[in-house]
N, C-alpha and C positions, 0 to 999 in steps of 0.2 A: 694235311687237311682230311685225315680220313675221317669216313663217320663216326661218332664215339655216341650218340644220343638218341631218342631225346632224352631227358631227364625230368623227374621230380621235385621240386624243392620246397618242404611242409617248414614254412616259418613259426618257430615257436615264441611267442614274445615277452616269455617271462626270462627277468632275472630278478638274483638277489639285492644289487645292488645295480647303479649305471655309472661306470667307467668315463670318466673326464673326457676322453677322446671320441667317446662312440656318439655316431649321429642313426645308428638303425633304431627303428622304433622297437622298443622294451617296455614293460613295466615293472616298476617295481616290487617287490617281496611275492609272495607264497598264497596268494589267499585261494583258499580250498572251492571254495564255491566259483572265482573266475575259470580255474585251470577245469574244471568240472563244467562249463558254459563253453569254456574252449575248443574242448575234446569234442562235446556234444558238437557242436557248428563245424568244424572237420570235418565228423562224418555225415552227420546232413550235407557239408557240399560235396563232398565224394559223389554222394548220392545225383547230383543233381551233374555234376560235368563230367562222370561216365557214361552220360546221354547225348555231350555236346560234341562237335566236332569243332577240332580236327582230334581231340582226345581220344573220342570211343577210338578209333581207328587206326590210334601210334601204338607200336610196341616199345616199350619206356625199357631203357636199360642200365639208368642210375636213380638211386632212391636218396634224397639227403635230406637230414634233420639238421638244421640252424636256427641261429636265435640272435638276441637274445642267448637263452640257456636252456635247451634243452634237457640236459639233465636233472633239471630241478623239478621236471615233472615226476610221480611219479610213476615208479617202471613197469606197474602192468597198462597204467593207460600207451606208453611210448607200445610196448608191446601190440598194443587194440590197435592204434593207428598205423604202424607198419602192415597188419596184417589187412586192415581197409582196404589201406591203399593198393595190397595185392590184391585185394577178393575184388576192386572199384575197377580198373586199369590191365591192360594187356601188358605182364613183366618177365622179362627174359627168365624162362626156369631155370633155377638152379645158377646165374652167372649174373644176375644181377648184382650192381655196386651195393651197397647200402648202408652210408655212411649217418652219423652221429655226432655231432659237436660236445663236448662235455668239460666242464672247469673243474679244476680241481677242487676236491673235497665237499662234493656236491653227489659224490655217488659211489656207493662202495664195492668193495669185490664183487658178493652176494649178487647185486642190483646188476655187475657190469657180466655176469652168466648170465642171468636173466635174460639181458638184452643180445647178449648172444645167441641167448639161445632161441628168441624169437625171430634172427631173423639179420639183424647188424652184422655189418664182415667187416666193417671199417671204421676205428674212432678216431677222431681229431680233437686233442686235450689242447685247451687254450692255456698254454705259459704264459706268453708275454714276454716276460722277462725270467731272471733266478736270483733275483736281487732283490731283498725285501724289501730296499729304501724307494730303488724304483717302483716298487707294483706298489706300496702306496700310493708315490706320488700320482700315479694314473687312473686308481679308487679301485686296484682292481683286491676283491676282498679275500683270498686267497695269500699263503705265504709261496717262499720257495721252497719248503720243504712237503708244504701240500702237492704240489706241483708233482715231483719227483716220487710220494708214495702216490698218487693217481696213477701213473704211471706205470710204477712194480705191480700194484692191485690189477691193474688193466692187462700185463702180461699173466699173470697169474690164471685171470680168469678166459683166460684162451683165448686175446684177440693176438691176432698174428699180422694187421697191417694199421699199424698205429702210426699218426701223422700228430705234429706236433706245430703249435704255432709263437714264435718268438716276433719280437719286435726292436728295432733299433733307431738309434736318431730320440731317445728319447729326453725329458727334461734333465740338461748337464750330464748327460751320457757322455765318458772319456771310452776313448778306442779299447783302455787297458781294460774297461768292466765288460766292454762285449766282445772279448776275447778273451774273456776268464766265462760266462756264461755259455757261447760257444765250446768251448772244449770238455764243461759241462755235458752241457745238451749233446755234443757226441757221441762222447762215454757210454749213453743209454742206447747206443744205435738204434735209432729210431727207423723207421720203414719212409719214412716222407718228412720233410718240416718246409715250413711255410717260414720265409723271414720277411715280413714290409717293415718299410720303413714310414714311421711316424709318418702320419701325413696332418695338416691341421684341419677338420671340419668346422664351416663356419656355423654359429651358434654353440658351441659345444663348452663345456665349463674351460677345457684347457685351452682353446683357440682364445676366449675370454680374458682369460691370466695371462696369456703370450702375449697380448694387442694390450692389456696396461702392465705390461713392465713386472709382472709379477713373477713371471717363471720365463726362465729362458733355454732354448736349444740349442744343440749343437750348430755350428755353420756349418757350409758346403765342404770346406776341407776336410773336418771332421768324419761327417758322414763317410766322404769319398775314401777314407783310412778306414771307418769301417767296412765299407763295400769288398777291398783291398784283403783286409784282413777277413773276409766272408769267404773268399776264394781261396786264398790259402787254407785257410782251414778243411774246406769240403773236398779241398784236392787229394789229403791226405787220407779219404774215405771212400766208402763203397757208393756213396746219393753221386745222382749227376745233374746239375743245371739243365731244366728242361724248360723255365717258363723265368721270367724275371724275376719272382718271386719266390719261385718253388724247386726244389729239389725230391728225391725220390729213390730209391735203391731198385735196379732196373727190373720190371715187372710192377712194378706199386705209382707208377703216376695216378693221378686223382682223375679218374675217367668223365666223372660229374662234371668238374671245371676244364678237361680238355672240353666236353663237349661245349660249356661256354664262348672258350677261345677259338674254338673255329665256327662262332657264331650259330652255332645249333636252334635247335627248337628247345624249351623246356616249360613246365605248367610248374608256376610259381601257387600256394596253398595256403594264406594264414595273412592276417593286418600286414600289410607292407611289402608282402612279399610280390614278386614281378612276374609276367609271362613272357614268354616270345615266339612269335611264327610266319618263318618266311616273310620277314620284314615290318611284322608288326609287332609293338612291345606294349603293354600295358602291365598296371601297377595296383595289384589289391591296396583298399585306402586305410589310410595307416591308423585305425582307432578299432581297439578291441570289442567296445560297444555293438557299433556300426557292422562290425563284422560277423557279430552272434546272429544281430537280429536282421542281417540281411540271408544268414543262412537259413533264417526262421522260417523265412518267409520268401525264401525262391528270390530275392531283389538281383539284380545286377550288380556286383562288387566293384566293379570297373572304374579307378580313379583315373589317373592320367593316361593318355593312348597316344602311343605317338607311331606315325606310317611313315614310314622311310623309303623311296622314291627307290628306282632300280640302280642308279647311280651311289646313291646314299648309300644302301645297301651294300652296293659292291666296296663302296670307300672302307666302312666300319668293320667288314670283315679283313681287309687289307689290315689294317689298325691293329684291331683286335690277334689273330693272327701273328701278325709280328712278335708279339709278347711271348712265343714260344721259340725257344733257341732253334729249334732247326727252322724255321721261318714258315713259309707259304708255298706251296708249291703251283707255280705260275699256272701248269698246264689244268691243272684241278681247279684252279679258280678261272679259268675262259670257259672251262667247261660247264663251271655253274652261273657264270655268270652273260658268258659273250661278250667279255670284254677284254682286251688283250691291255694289260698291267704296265708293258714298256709303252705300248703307244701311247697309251691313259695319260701316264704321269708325265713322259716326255723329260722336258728338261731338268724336273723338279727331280725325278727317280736319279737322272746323272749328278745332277749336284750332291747327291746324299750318297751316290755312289764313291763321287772325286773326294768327297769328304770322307769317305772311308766309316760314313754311319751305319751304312748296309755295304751287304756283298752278297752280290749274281752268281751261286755254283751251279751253272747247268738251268735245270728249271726250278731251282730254290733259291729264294729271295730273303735275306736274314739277315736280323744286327749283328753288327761285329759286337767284339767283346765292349769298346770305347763307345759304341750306339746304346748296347744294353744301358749302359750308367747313363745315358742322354738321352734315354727312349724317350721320355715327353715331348724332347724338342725335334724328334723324328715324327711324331708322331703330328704334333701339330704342322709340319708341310704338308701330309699326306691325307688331312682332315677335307 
């Protein structure tokens, strides 16, 4: 649980298209005049929460751009707003993170110096998948061969910690296609990749198809073979399991989202995007409109707020936490919190102990390898 934060998170809401699965708020296509209303309300609120507290007064030591789609902006605006945000905010010199989400074939060599050169040390190219049949069926509007030159372009133009993001569990996904995409996505030795698994969001076009009969998923067995064959494969490599979802080549974990996981502070920037501090979490309100003209005009963005009690608190970091393979280190969380974690849990911690879901080394508390695949169900006794 060391400290890795706080963090930044400038939500971008545009994409080109929206994705079956996705429930974050997006808009769709390119139009020159929102993305230009966008940029402008950024730095007007820059303007206005480099006065507030507890902002004026943190030293921020991750910067991330997500979306949506980031890179479909274009690249001197991305340029203007990284440098805002430095000239807005107190930022680690010279060591800060400063990460970019970007889809293939949405931004070229040219564009990816650019953004280098302003200031990004970190990109995250959203794959999905390397299978063309797949990433239609998901809407995602990219091929596999965009995918793989974004990629070469991206090393090309001097990024040196590039993070990649796949997904699995998808519509009639067999073990043998993510096991040909994996050995794939290896071959590029990547510096990080993210692999989740399908999840279904309710409302969303695919959850829709799934609930009438129209597309169907893998079951549980499936998955669990590709879980299976996720390990074997990474074992044969330089990345190491650090987070249930993420892997890493040692020195390149994602500092942005450790600070997430051990429940940090961060100021969320853009329609949807979220805060958190010291057990408070609110949620910028998810409408691009709303968001121009509340920067217009100094309003209050503040949609949902939720206050989380010292108990709460202590629970959701326990939670949260977990999701990191070396676990929680007991004596670091009584010390943030005053509460001692065996007494807490009591029977509930030994039951998940006998059951072999977690294991106690010393002062670190952590799923075993059999908990990692069953984290939900760990996770919801300890809620």
């Amino acid at each position: 649980m060391d400290k890795t934060g706080p963090g930044i998170y400038l939500h971008v809401p545009f994409c080109l298209s929206k994705c079956s699965y996705c429930s974050f708020y997006s808009c769709t296509g390119t139009d020159d005049t929102l993305i230009r209303q966008y940029h402008a309300a950024v730095t007007r609120r820059l303007t206005t929460l480099q006065q507030l507290v507890p902002w004026k007064d943190l030293t921020f030591t991750t910067i991330f751009f997500g979306g949506g789609t980031p890179s479909i902006l274009p690249v001197p605006l991305l340029a203007d707003l990284v440098t805002h945000i430095q000239k807005s905010f107190s930022v680690t010199s010279g060591q800060a993170e400063i990460s970019i989400e970007v889809n293939p074939a949405t931004i070229n060599q040219e564009g990816l110096v650019k953004l280098r050169q302003a200031g990004f040390n970190r990109l995250s190219i959203g794959f999905q998948s390397l299978d063309d049949q797949q990433l239609k069926r998901i809407g995602r509007p990219h091929s596999a061969n965009d995918a793989l030159e974004t990629y070469a372009v991206a090393r090309k133009a001097g990024f040196t910690n590039i993070s990649i993001d796949l997904m699995y569990g998808l519509p009639d996904q067999a073990p043998q296609q993510w096991s040909k995409i994996l050995d794939q996505a290896m071959e590029l030795e990547p510096d990080h990749i993210s692999m989740y698994e399908l999840t279904l969001e309710a409302g969303t076009p695919l959850a829709t198809a799934v609930d009438k009969g129209a597309v169907s998923l893998p079951d549980e067995d499936t998955v669990m073979e590709m879980m299976a064959t996720t390990r074997e494969t990474i074992s044969h490599t330089p990345l190491e399991r650090y987070e249930i979802s993420n892997y890493a080549r040692p020195g390149y974990r994602c500092l942005h989202n450790l600070n997430y996981w051990n429940n940090g502070s961060y100021l969320g920037i853009g329609p949807g995007a979220v805060s958190a501090f010291e057990g408070k979490r609110w949620s910028t309100r998810e409408d691009l409109a709303q968001f121009t003209n509340a920067a217009n005009s100094h309003e209050s963005q503040e949609g949902e707020v939720e206050v989380l009690d010292h108990e709460a608190y202590f629970r959701e970091t326990v939670m949260i936490g977990l999701r990191l393979t070396e676990g929680i280190d007991l004596k670091k969380l009584h010390d943030r919190f005053s509460i001692d974690p065996v007494i807490y849990y009591g029977k509930t911690l030994t039951h998940l102990l006998d059951r072999k879901l977690l294991k106690l080394d010393g002062q670190k508390l952590s799923l075993t390898h059999h908990g990692l695949a069953l984290a939900n169900t760990v996770m919801a006794e300890l809620v």
